[in-house]
N, C-alpha and C positions, 0 to 999 in steps of 0.2 A: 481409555484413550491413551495414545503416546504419547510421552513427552516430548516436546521437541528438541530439537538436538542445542547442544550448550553452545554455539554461536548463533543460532536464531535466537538467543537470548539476552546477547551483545549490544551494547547503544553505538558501540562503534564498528559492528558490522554491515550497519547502511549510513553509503554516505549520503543521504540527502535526510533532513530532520525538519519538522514543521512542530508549533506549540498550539494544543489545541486546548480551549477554557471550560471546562464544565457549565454545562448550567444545574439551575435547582432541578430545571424538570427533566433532566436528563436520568434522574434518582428512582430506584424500584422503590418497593415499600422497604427493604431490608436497609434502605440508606446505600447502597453501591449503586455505580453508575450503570444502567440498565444494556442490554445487549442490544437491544434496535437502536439507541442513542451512540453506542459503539462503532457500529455498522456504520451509522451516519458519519462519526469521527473519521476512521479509516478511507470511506470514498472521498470525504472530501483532503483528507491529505492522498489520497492515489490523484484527485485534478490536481493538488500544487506540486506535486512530483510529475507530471504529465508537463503541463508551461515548467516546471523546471529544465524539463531536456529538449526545450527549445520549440520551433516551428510546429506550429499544428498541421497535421494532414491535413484538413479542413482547405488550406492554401492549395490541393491537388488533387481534391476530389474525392479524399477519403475520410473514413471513418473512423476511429478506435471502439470497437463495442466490448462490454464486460460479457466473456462468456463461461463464468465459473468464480464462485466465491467460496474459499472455505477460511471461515474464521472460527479460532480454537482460543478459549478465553483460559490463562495461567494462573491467576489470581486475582482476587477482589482488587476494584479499585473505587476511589473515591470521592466524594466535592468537598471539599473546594480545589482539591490540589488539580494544576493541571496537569495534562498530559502530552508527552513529546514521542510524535509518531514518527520513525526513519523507515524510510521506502529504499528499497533499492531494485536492482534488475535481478530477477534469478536464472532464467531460459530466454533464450531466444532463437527463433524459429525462423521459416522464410514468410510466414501470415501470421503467425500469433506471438507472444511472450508473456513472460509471468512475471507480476511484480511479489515481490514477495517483503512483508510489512511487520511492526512489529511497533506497539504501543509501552511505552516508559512513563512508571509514576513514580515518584521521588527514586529515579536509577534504577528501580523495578522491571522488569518485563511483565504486565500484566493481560497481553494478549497476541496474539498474532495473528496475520490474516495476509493469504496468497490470492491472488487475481489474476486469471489468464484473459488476456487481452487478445484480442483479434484485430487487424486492417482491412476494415470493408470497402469496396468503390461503388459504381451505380451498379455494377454485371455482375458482380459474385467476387470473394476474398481478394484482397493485394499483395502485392508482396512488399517487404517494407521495404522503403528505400535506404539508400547507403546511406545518404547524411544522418537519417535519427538515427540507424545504427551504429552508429561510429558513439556516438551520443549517447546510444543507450549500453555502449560497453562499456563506457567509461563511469558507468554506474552500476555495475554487478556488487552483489554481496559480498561483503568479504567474508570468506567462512573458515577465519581462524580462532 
């Protein structure tokens, strides 16, 4: 597998950071924090990064669907310490965009994980509107 590139490894390449707490049962047997408890970590800082950029489509009839996850794990990580997830914007399209994510244990990068997002409405794809995209520029990666 590749490594990923040495600014997706950055705490200060996504401006937006959520603190998220381990639990016990989130532990394999080896004592690291398990991959499907990972998973759960990252979705739920991709919603606080979602209400962070504001209005939900919801208010116009649309949808945000997950249509693609790949998460690449860097290093063990582990309880009790916790973990601080920075989201940011990577692509953005006229219907879909990628968030592109990235898990910190004590300053560590110990995973990363990209999400392509789509705008559905009742009839088929939307196209996103200007305001969240104003909104979601102002939230790309920084990849220095």
């Amino acid at each position: 597998m590749a490594k990923p590139d040495p600014w997706r490894l950055k705490f200060d390449s996504y401006p937006f950071q959520t603190i998220m707490e381990p639990r016990y049962q989130d532990l394999d047997i080896m004592g690291h924090i398990n991959n499907v408890s990972m998973a759960a970590m990252f979705e739920t800082a991709r919603i606080r990064f979602h209400h962070h950029l504001g209005r939900h489509p919801a208010d116009r009839g649309v949808r945000w669907l997950v249509a693609a996850v790949d998460l690449k794990f860097v290093q063990e990580s582990h309880f009790p310490k916790p973990l601080t997830i920075g989201c940011a914007i990577g692509t953005i399209g006229s219907t879909s965009w990628q968030i592109q994510s990235a898990a910190f244990q004590e300053g560590e990068c110990v995973a990363t994980c990209d999400s392509v997002m789509v705008a559905k409405g009742p009839e088929a794809r939307r196209h996103i509107d200007e305001t969240i995209r104003v909104v979601m520029q102002e939230n790309f990666i920084r990849q220095s």
